[in-house]
C-alpha positions as CSV (number, residue, x, y, z in Angstrom):
1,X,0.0,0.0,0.0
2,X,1.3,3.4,-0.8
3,X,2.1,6.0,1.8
4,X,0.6,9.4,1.9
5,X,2.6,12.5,2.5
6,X,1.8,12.9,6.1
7,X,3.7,9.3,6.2
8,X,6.6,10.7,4.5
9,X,7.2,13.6,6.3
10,X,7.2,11.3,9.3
11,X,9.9,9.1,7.8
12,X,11.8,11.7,6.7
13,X,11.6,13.2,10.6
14,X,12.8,9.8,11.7
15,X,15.6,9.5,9.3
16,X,16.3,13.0,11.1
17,X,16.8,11.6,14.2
18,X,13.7,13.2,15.5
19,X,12.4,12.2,18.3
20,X,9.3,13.4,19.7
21,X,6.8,16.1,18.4
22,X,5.0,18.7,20.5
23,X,1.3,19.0,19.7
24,X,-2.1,19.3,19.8
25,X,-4.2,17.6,17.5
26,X,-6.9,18.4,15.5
27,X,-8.8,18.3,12.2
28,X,-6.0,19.4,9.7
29,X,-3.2,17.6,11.8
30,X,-5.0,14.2,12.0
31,X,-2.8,12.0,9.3
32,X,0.5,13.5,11.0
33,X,-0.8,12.3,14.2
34,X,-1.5,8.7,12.8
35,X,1.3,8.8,10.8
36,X,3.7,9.6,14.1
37,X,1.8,6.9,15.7
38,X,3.0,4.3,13.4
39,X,6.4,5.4,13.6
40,X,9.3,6.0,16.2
41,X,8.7,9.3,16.9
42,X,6.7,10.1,20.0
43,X,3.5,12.1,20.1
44,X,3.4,14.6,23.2
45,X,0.2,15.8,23.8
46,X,0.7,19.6,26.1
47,X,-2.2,21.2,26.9
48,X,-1.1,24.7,24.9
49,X,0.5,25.0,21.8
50,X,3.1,27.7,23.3
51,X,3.9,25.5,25.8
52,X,4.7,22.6,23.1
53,X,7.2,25.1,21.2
54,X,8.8,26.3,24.3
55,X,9.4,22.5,25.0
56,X,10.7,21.8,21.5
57,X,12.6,25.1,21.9
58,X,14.2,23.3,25.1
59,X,15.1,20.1,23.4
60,X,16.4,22.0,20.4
61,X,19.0,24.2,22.8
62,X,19.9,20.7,24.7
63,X,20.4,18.5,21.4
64,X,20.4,20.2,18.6
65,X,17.6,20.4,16.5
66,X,13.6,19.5,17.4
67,X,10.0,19.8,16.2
68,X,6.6,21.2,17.2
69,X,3.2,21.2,15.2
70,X,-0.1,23.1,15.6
71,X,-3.8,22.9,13.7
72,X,-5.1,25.5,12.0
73,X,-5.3,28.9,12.9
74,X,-5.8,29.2,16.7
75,X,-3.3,26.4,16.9
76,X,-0.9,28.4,15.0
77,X,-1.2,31.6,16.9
78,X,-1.1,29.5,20.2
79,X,2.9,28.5,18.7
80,X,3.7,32.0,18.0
81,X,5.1,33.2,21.3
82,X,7.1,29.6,21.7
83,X,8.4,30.1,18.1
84,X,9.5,33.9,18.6
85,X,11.6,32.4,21.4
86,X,13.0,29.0,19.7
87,X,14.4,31.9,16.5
88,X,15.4,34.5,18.7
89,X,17.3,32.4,20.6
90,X,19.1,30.8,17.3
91,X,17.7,27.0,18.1
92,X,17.2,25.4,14.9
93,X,13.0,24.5,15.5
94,X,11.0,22.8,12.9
95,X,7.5,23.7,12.8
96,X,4.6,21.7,11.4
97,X,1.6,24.7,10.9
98,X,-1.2,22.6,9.5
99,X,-3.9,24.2,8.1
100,X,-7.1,24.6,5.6
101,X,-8.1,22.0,3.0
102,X,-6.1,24.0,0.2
103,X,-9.5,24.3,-1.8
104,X,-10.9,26.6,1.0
105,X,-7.9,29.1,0.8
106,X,-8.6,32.8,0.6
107,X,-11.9,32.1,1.5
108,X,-12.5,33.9,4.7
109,X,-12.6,29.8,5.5
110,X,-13.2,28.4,9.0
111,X,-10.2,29.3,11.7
112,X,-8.4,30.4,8.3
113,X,-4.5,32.2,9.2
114,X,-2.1,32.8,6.6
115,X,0.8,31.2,7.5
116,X,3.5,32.7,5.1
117,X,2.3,36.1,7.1
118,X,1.9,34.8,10.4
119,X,5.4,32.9,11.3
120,X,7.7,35.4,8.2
121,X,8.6,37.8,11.4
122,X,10.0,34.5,12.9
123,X,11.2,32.4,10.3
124,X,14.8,31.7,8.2
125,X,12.4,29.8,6.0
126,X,8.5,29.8,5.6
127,X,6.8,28.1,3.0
128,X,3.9,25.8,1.9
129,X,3.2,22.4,0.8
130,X,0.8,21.9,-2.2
131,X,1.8,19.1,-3.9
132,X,3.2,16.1,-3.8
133,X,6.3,16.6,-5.4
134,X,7.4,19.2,-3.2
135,X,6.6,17.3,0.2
136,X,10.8,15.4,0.0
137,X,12.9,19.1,-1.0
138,X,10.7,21.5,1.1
139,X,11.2,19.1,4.2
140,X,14.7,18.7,3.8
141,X,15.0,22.6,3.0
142,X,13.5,23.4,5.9
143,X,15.3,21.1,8.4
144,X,18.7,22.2,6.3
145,X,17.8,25.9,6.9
146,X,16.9,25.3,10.8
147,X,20.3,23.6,11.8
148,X,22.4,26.1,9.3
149,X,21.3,29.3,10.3
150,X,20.2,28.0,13.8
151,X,16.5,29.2,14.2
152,X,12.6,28.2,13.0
153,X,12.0,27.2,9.5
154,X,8.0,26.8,8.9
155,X,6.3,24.1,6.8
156,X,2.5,25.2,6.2
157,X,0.8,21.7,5.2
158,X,-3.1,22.1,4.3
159,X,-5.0,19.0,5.9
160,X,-6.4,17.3,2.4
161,X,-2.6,17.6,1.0
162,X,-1.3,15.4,4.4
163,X,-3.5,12.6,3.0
164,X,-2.5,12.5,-0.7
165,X,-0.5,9.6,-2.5
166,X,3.4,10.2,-1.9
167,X,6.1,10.9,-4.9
168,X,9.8,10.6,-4.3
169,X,11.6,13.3,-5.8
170,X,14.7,13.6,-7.6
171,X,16.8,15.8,-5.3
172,X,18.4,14.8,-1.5
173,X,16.6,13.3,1.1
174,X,19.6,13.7,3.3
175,X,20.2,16.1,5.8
176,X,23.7,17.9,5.8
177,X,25.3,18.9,9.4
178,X,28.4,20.8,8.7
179,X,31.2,21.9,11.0
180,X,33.2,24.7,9.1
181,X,36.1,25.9,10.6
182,X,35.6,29.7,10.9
183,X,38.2,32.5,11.9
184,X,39.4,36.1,10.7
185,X,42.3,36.0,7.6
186,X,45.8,36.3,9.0
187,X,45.6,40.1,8.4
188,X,43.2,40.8,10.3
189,X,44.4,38.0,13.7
190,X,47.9,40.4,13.2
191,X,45.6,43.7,14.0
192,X,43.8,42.1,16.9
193,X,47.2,40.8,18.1
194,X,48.5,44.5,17.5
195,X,46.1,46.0,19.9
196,X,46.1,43.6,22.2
197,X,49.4,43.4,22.5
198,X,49.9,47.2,22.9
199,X,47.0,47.4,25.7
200,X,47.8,47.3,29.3
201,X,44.3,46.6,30.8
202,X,42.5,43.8,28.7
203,X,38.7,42.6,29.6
204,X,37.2,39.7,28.2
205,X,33.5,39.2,28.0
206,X,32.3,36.4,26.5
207,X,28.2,35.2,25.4
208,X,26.7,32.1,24.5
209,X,29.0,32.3,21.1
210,X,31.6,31.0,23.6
211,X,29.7,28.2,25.2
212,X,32.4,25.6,23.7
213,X,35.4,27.7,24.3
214,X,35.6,27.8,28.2
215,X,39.7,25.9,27.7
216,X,40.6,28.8,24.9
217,X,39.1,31.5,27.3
218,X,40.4,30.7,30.5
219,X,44.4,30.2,28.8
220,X,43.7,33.5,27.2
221,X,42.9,35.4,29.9
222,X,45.8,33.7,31.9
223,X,48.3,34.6,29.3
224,X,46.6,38.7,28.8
225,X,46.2,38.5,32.6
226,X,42.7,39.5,31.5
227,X,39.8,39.4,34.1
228,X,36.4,37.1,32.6
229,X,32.7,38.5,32.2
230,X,29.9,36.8,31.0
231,X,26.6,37.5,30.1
232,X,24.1,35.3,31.3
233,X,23.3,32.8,28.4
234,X,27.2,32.3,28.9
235,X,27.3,31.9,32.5
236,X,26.7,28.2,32.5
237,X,29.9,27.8,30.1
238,X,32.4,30.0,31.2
239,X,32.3,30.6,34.7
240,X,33.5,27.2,35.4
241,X,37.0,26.1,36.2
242,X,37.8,29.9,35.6
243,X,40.1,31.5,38.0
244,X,39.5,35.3,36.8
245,X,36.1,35.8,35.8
246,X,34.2,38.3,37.7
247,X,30.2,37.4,36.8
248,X,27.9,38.8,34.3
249,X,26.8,42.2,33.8
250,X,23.2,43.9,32.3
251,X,20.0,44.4,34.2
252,X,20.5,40.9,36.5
253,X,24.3,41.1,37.2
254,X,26.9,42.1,39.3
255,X,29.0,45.8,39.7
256,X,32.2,43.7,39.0
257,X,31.8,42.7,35.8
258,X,30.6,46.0,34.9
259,X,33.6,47.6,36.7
260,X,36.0,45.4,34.9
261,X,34.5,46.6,31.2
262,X,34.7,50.0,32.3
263,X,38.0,50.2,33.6
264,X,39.6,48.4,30.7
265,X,42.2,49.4,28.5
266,X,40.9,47.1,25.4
267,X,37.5,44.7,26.1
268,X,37.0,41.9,23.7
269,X,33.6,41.2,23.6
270,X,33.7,37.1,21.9
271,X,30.6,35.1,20.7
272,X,27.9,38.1,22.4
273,X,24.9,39.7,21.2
274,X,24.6,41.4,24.2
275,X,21.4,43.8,24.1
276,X,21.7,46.2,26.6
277,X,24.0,49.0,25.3
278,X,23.9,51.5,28.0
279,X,25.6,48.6,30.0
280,X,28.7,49.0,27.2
281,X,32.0,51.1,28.1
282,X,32.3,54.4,25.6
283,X,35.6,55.6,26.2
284,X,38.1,52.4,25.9
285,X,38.7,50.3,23.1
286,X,36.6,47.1,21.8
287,X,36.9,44.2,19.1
288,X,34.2,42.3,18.9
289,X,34.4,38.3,17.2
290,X,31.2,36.8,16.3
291,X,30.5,33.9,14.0
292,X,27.7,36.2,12.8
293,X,29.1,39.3,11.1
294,X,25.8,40.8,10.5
295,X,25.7,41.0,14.7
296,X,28.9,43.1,14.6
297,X,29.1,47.0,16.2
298,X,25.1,47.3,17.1
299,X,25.5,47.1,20.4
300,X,28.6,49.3,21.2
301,X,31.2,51.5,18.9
302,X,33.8,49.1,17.4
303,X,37.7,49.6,17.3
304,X,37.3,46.0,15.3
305,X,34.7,43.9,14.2
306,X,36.0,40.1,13.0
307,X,33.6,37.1,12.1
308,X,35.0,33.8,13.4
309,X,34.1,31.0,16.0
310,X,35.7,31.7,19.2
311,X,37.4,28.7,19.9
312,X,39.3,28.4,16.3
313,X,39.9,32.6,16.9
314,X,41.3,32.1,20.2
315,X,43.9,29.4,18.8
316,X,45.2,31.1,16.1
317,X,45.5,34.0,17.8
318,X,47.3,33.0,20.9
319,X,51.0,32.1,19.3
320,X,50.8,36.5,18.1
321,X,50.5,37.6,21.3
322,X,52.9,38.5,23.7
323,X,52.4,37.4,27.3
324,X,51.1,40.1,29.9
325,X,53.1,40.4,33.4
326,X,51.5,43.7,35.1
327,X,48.4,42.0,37.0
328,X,47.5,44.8,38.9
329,X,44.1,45.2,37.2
330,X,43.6,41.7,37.1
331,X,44.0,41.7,41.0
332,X,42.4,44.8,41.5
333,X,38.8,43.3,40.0
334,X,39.1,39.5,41.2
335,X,39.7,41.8,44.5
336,X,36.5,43.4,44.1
337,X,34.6,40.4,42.7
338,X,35.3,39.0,46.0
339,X,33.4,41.7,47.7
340,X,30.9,41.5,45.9
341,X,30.2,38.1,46.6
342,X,30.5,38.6,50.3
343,X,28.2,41.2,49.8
344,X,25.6,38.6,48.0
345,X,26.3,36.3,50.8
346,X,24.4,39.1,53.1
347,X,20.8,38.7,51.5
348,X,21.6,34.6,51.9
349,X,21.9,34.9,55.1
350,X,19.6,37.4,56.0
351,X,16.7,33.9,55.5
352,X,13.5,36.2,56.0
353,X,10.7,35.9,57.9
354,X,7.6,34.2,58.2
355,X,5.2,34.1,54.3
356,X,8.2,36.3,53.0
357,X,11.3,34.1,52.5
358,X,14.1,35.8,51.1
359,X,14.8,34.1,47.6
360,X,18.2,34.8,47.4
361,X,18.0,32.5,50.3
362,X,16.0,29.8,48.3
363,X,18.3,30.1,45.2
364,X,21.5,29.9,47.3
365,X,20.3,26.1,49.0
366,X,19.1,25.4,45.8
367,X,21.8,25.7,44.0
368,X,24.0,24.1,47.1
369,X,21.5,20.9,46.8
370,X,21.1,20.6,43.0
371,X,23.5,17.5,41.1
372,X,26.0,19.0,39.2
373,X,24.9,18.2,35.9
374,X,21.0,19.2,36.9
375,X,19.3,21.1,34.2
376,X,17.8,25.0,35.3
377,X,14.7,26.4,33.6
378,X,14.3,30.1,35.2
379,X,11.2,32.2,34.4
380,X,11.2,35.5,33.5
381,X,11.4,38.2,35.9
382,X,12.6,38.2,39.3
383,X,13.1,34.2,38.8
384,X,16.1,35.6,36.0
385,X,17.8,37.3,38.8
386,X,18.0,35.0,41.2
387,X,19.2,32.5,39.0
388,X,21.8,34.5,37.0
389,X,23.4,35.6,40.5
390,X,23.0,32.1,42.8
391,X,23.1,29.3,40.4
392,X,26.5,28.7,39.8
393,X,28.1,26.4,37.0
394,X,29.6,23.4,37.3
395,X,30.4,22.9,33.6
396,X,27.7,20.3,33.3
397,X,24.6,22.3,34.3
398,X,22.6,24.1,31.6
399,X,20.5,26.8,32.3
400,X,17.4,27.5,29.6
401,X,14.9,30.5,29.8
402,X,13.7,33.6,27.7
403,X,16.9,35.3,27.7
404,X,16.1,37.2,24.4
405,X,12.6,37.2,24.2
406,X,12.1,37.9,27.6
407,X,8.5,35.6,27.9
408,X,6.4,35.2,30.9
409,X,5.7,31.5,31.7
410,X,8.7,29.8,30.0
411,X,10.5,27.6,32.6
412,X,7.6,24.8,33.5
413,X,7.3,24.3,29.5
414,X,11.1,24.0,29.0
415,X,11.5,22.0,32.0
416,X,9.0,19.4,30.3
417,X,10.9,19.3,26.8
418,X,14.6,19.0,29.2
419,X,13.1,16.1,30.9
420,X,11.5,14.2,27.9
421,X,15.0,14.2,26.3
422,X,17.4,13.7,29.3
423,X,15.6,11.7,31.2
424,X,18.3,10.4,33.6
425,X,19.3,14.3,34.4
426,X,17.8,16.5,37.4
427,X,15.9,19.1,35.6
428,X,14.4,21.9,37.8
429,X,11.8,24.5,37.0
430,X,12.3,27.8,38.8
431,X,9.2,29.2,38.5
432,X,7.3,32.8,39.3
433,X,4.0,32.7,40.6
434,X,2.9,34.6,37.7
435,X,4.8,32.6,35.2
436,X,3.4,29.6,36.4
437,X,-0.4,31.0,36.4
438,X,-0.7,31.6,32.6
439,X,0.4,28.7,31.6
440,X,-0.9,25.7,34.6
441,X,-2.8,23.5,32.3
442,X,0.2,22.0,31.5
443,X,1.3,20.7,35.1
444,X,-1.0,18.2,33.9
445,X,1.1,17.2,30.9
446,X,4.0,16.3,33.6
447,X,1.7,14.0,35.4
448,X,0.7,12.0,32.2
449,X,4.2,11.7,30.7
450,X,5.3,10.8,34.6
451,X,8.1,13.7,34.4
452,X,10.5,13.9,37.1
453,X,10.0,17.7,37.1
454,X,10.9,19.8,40.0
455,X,9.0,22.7,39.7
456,X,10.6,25.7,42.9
457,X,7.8,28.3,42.8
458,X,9.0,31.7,44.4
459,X,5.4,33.1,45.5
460,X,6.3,36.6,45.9
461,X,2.5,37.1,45.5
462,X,3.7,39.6,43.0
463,X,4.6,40.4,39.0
464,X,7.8,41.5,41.1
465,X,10.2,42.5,37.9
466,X,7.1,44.8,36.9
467,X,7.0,45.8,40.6
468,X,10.8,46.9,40.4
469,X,10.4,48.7,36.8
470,X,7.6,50.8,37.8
471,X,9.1,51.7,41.4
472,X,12.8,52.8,39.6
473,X,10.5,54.8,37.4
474,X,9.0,57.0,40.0
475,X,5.4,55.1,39.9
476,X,4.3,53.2,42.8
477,X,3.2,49.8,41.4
478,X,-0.2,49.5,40.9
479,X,-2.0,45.7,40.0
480,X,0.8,44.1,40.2
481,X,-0.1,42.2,43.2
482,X,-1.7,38.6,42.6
483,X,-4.4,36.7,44.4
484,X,-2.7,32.9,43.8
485,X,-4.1,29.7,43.7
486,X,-2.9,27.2,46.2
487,X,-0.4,26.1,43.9
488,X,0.4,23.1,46.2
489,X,-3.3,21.6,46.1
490,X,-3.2,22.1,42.5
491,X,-0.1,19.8,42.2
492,X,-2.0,17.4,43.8
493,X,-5.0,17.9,41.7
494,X,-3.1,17.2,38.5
495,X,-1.4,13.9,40.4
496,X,1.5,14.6,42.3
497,X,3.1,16.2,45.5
498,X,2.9,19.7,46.4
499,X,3.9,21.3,49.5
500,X,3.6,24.6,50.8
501,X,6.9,26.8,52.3
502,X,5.8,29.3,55.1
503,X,9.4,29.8,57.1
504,X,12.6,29.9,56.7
505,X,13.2,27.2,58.5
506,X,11.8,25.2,56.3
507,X,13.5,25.5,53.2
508,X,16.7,23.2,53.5
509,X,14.4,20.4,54.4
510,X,12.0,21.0,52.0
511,X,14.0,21.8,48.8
512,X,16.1,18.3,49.9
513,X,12.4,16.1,49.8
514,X,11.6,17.6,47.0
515,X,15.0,16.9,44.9
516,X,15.3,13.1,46.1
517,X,11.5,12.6,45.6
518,X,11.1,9.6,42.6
519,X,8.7,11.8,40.5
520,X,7.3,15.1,40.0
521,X,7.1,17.6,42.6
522,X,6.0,21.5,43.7
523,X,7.2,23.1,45.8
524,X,5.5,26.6,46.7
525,X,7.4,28.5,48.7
526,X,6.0,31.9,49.9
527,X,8.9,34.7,49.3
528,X,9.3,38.0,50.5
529,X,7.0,40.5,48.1
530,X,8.9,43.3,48.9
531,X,12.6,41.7,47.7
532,X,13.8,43.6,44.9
533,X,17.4,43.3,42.7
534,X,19.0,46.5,41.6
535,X,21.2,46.3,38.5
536,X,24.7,47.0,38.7
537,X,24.8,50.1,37.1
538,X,22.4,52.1,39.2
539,X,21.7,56.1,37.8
540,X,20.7,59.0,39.6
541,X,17.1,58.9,38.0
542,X,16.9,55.5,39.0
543,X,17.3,56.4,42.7
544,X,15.4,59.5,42.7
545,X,12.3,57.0,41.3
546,X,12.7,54.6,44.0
547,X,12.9,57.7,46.5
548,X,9.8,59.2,44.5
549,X,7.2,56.1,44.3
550,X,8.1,55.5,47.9
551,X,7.0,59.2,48.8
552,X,3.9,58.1,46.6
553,X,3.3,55.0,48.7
554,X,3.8,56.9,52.3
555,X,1.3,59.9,51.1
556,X,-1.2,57.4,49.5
557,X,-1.4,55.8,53.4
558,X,0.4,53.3,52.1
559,X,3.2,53.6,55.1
560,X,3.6,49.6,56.0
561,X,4.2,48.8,52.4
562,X,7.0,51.7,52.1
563,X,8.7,51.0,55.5
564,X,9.0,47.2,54.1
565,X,10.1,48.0,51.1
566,X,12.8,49.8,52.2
567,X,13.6,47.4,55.5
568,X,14.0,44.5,53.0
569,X,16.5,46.5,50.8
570,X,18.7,48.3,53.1
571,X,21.7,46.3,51.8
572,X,21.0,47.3,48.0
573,X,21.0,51.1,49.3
574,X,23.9,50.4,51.7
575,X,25.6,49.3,47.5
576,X,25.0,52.4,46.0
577,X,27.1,54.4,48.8
């Protein structure tokens, strides 16, 4: 009996080494779904589209390369926000966007989207299927563009097209993985070395365009006597085994990296897209080295600009240089790194009170009780910042959230598509309260699938990162608080164990029960509301905000609120003097 196309899609998907497919079914995705059921691939049924492309986006960040797949039109706007993060974080995604019997389109047809429209702004390539003979070379096309230029590719595949007699076609089948060897031309290695070499005060900051390169980094900056940044997509890779790096910098990091930049002679800024430009020095100079050349100079004024993978850079560059003595500077910032660490050690042992835990607290036994190989999903927000400053790398953990897309709601759905493809690995969901709200249906999707999933929720009661942006704005926050769920009673609704964190006291035991406990497990532990994380480079207008919506809060009557506030961040002030 022949196979239809929906069949060979699927074999071509298994002849990809694809494993599993994030989904919900429906009308136009039926003959995938049957096809996937005869086949080796698993069909994983979320609750929510998004949350089945944020898990695909996971996978694809852990391994390479995955797939997700939505029905027509509300399905396909359900994918977008997943999809937006799985291409802006350059994870080659394949998505399946079935839709309308092909007869019906243009139509003003039932749940009708235009897919070529709808996924272009998120896309390297975005097309439809038709016919038959196109089913083998778009497939292939689209899979080659997803793992070349590392993002989405789109296949729009109408329902009644799925279902038609297959065709081979003439062209490849197979799919073409390719490890170039990139670096700058000799020339242009002898100018780097030139400046380097004639620079007293060298910074390196590295992104996630480093994450392979920790060996080449770390002899480096031993040999330029060069103190280490990182941002935090980078964090995982470089801080370890790294005797001078001195954190990550941007809105969740630490004064000492930002210190180091800024008081650098030269800062090489390798494998970073780094967004936050008002974070970037202006009066030293900077080369920046990025596999991307398109990425180079946007973010900060150039001295150089050279396109080359870091690690093949690094090693053709080291035998120009000319080894560094002086390590004043380098002293001088591992000095004050050190401080700065003592000074985080403060809020960790400061543990809170009673319903408002501090989380930097939390984060800190978190991180001193997870394996070292454990997989972290953070949500975004306040979740970020704990996570970026008290998870430390081992060199084996991974760390996955929005980090460019900056979505609410991310880390339970990542933490599902981390644990379906490393099983035998700790993975561990740090979740906000609100994070967590939008997107709960899918705590049942880690009961069915019996995930090990450890999902920490820091109930701050609160949207706290809004809190925080209105407050350093001069606005005292207004409906950002939340009325929550018991989120522990919903765990055991959908299945498993929840518990409920009230005291201090409690944590250690608690976090330890939860991360030996054979299955999946919430953990809902009620953090202070009032906790909030300045970044490191704090400006006058920032201050005069805080100072401002505090004033609001004290004349609106709102004096218990204030006083806390300001009780709970003493040390942050005590910073900034």
């Amino acid at each position: 009996m022949a196979k239809n196309i929906a069949e060979q899609i699927v074999e071509m998907l298994e002849n990809a080494n694809v494993k599993r497919i994030y989904a919900v079914t429906g009308d136009s995705l039926n003959h995938l779904n049957i096809a996937v059921k005869n086949s080796s691939i698993e069909w994983i049924h979320v609750r929510h589209e998004e949350v089945g492309a944020y898990a695909a986006a996971a996978e694809a960040e852990l391994d390479g390369f995955a797939v997700c797949a939505g029905s027509c039109g509300p399905g396909h706007v359900h994918l977008i926000n997943g999809v937006y993060e799985a291409h802006r974080s350059h994870v080659p995604m394949l998505v399946i966007a079935s839709t309308i019997p092909s007869e019906e389109m243009g139509m003003d047809y039932f749940q009708e989207t235009n897919t070529i429209k709808l996924f272009d702004d998120c896309s390297h390539y975005n097309q439809m299927i038709t016919r038959p003979e196109q089913v083998q070379r778009t497939v292939q096309t689209a899979i080659q563009h997803a793992i070349s230029k590392k993002g989405v590719a789109v296949i729009g595949l109408p329902g009644d097209v799925s279902e038609l007699e297959a065709e081979e076609a003439a062209t490849s089948n197979k799919i073409f993985k390719t490890y170039p060897i990139i670096r700058p031309s000799d020339e242009e290695l002898n100018q780097l070395a030139d400046l380097i070499n004639e620079s007293k005060k060298v910074t390196i900051y590295c992104g996630i365009g480093a994450e392979y390169s920790n060996a080449e980094v770390v002899e480096l900056s031993k040999y330029l006597k060069a103190p280490v940044g990182y941002s935090f997509r980078g964090k995982m890779a470089i801080q370890p085994n790294n005797p001078n790096e001195v954190g990550l910098t941007g809105l969740l990091g630490l004064p000492s990296a930002y210190h180091a930049m800024h008081e650098a002679d030269l800062l090489l800024l390798l494998g970073t897209d780094f967004p936050y430009e008002k974070f970037m020095p202006v009066k030293n100079k900077i080369v920046q080295i990025d596999e991307s050349p398109e990425r180079l100079g946007r973010r900060a004024k150039l001295e150089l600009g050279l396109a080359g993978d870091v690690k093949e850079t690094i090693k053709a560059l080291l035998p120009l240089l000319k080894e560094k003595t002086d390590i004043n500077f380098l002293n001088q910032q591992l000095e004050f790194y050190e401080k700065v660490k003592e000074n985080q050690l403060i809020y960790v042992k400061d543990r809170g009170t009673e319903n408002a835990i501090q989380p930097e607290f939390v984060t800190y036994t978190l991180d001193k009780l997870a394996k070292r190989d454990a997989i972290f999903t953070v949500d975004t927000g306040m979740c970020c910042v704990w996570g970026a400053r008290y998870i430390t790398g081992t060199g084996e953990r991974k760390m996955l959230g929005s980090f460019n897309h900056g979505s609410m709601a991310n880390a339970m759905p990542m933490a599902i598509g981390a644990s379906l493809a490393h099983p035998d690995r700790q993975v561990i969901a740090m979740c906000g309260d609100g994070g967590l709200s939008m997107l709960l249906g899918d705590m049942a999707t880690i009961f069915q699938y019996k995930l090990p999933v450890k999902l920490i929720v820091f109930n701050n009661r609160a949207l706290g990162m809004v809190k925080l942006e209105m407050e350093v704005g001069g606005m005292p926050d207004n409906e950002t608080d939340m009325i929550n769920p018991d989120f522990a009673l919903i765990a055991h609704a959908m299945g498993y164990t929840g518990k409920n964190v009230h005291k201090p006291e409690e944590v250690e035991s608690s976090i330890k029960e939860c991360l030996e406990h054979d299955g999946p497990y919430l953990l809902n532990i009620f953090t202070n509301p009032n906790a909030l994380a300045l970044p490191p480079k704090i400006e006058l207008n920032q201050v005069l905000g805080m100072t401002k919506s505090m004033a609001q809060l004290m004349l609106g009557g709102k004096m218990e609120e204030a006083l806390d506030t300001v009780k709970t961040n003493y040390k942050h002030i005590k910073d900034l003097l």
